[in-house]
N, C-alpha and C positions, 0 to 999 in steps of 0.2 A: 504494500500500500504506500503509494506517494505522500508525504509529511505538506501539509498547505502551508503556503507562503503570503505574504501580506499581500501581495498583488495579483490579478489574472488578465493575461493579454490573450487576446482573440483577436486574430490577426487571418487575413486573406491571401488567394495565393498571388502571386507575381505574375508580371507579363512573357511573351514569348521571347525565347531567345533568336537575337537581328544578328546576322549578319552585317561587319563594318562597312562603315560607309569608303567611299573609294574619291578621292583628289586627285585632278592631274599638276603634275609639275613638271614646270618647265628649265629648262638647263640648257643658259647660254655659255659656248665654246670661239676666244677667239683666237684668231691668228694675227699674224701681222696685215693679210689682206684681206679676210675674209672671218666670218662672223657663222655659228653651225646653229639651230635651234633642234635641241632634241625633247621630247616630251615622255613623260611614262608614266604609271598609275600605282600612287602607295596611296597605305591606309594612312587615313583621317589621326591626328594626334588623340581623337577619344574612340574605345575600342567599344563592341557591346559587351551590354550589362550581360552580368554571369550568375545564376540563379544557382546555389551551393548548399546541397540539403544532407540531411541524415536521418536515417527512417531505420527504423528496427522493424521486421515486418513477423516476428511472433511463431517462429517456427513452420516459415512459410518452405512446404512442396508441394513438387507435384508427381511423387514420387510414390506410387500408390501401396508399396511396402517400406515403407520410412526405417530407417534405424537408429539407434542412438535416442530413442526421442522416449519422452516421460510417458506416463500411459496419460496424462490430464493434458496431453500440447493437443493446439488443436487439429481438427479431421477436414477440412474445408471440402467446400461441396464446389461443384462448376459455377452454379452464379454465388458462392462467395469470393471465388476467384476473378470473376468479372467484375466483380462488384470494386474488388482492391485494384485491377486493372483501367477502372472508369476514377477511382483516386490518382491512379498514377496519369493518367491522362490530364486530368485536373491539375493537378499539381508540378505540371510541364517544367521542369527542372532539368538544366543542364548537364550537373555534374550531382550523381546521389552514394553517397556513402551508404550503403546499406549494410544490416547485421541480421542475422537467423534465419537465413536464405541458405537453401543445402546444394546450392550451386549454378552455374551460369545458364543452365537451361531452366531450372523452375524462374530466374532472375529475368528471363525473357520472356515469361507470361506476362508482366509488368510493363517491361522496357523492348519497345521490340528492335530486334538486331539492325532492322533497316534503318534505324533511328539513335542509336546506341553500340557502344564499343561496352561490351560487359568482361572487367576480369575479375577472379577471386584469389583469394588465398592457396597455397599452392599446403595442404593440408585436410587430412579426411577426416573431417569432420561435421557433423550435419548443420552445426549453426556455419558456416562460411560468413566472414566481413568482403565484402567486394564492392566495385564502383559499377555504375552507369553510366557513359559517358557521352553526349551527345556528339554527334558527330556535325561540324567538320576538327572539334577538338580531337589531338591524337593525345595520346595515353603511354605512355612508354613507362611497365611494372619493374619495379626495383626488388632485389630481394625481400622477402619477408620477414619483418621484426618477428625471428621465430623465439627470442627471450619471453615475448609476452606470455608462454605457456609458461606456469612459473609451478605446475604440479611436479610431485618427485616424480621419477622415469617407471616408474612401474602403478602409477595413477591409472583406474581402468576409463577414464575423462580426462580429455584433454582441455587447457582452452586457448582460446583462440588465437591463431600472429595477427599482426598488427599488416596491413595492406600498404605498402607505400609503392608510390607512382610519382612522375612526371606530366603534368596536363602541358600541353602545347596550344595555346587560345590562338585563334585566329588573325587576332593585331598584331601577333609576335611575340606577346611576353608569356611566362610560363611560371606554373603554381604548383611548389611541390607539394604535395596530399600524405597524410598519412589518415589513415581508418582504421577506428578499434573499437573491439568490442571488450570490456575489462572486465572482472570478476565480478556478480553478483553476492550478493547477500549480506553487503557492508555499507549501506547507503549514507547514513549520519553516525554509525559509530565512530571516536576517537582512536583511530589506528595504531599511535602508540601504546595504546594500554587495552585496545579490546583484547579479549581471551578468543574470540570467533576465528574459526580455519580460516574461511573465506576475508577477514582482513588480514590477516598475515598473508595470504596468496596475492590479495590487494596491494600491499606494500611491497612485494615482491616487482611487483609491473611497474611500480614509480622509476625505476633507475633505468630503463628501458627507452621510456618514453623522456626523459629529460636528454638522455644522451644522443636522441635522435634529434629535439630542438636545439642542443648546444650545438650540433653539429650544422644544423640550418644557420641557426644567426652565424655563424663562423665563416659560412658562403654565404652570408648576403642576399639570399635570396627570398623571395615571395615565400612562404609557406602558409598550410593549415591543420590542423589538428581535430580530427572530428568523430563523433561515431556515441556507441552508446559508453559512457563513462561509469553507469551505475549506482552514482556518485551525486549528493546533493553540494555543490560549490561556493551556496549563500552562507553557508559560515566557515568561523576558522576551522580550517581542516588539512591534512597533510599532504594531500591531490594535488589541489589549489596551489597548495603552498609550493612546492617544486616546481609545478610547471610553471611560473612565473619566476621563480629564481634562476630555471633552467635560459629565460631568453625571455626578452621584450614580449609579450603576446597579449593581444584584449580577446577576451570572453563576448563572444556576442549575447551569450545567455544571461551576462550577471543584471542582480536588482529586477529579473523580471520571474514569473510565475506561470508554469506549462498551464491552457488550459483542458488538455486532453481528456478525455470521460472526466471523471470528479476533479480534476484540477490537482495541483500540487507542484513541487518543485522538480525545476527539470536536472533531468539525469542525462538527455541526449543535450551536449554541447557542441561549439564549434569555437575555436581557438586560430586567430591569425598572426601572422607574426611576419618581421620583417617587412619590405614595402608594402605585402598584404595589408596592411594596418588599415593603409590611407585610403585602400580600393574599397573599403566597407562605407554602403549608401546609408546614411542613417536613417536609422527607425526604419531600416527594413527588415527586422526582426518577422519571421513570419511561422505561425503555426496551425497547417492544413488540417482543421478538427470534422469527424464524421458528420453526418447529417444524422446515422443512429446514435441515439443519446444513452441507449437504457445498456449499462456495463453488463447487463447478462450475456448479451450480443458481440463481446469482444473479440472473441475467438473469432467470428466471422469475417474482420477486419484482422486488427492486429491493437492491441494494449498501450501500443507506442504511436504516436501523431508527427506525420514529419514535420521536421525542423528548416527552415532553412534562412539563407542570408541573400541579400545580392551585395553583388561587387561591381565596381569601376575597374576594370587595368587597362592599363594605356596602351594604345599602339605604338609598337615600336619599327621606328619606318626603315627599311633593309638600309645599307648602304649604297652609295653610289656605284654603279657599273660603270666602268673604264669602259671608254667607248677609243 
């Protein structure tokens, strides 16, 4: 059960993802007698907005002998599947971290492949973290934070790596990703003193994840940090606390209130760091809630409500061609 927070945001989904807009320039060449006029077409100094979500979809196959799964996850029927599929269309996002997805083919009942660059974690396991990628963005998968499994080696459960990629936006600049799915069952406990397995396996994951942000701010480059964290972030806690000591990073979730089924504090985050900072449109904080309200009906949907941000990143216009 989610702990409620002073506030509830109800927010709607965002627009389509544009394609940049296109400028010609011109480029005069002289000589001592003669003058060249050559022309050619770069991107506009502002790139399109980039719609960056994370959705936990709840034990979602389409795998009609599942494995690995509780006997109480849900059984979804064909129009509950369409039903999450008319969300996913809704909720037209560019780039989706997603978590408890049992791999790229249930991930494309949702997202379809004509539409989307879908990878996962490269690990058998039935929750899979993977992306969504809209296409003309390309996607280039880095190894996988496979530290985030932090069970001893003879665990009959594993859990999840951490998905890291390279996005390639269509203006030219590019956004390293990482997506995870962390330990549940430690949501507001104090990590240095609980007695529970599940935060000590909690606390195990923090040194993983910091050494993947110190290693971003260290390149300089765009990042973000996203997925379900497990984790309530609105007070002092030891989560928080690292991944901010680990690198410059704003929380698009902080000081607000999930309002998914009964509301409460959100656990799925999105963390930006490095130029990403200043790409963030504000108050575009956005969370995609059902039209069914009554929590008996969860399992038909999923328990979790995507999350998502948009972003500004610039275009970055090629260099000149030696003519």
């Amino acid at each position: 059960m989610k702990k409620r927070t002073k506030k509830l945001l109800l927010l709607s989904p965002l627009s389509h993802f544009r394609a940049p807009k296109q400028v010609k320039v011109f480029w005069f060449f002289f000589s001592k007698k003669n003058y060249f006029l050559l022309s050619f077409c770069l991107s506009s100094a502002q790139a399109a907005p980039l719609k960056l979500t994370t959705w936990n979809l709840n034990w979602f196959t389409t795998n009609a002998t599942p494995t690995e799964r509780p006997a109480d996850a849900p059984h979804r029927t064909p129009s509950d599947i369409a039903a999450l599929r008319t969300y996913a269309d809704k909720l037209n996002a560019d780039v989706i971290a997603f978590e408890e997805v049992d791999g790229a083919t249930s991930a494309a009942r949702l997202f379809p492949p004509e539409q989307y660059n879908i990878i996962t974690i490269h690990e058998a396991v039935a929750q899979q973290v993977g992306l969504a990628v809209r296409r003309p963005i390309t996607v280039t998968q880095q190894p996988d934070i496979r530290a985030l499994d932090t069970e001893p080696p003879d665990a009959p459960f594993r859990l999840r790596y951490g998905l890291d990629a390279i996005l390639s936006l269509p203006g030219g600049a590019t956004l390293r990703v990482l997506a995870v799915h962390l330990k549940t069952g430690c949501i507001t406990d104090a990590i240095p003193t609980s007695t529970r397995r599940a935060c000590a396996l909690l606390a195990r994951q923090i040194a993983p994840i910091t050494a993947w942000l110190t290693a971003r701010a260290a390149e300089h480059v765009p990042f973000a940090l996203l997925g379900d964290f497990n984790r309530d972030f609105d007070q002092p806690e030891a989560v928080s606390t690292a991944i901010t000591q680990a690198a410059p990073v704003l929380r698009a979730t902080a000081g607000t209130s999930d309002p998914c089924w009964a509301g409460g504090a959100f656990i799925d985050h999105i963390f930006l760091g490095g130029a990403a900072r200043a790409w963030l449109v504000p108050n575009s904080l956005r969370v995609l809630t059902y039209a069914d309200r009554d929590p008996a009906n969860k399992d038909r949907l999923s328990d979790h409500c995507p999350v998502s941000i948009t972003l500004n990143p610039p275009a970055i216009l090629p260099p000149r061609t030696p003519r």
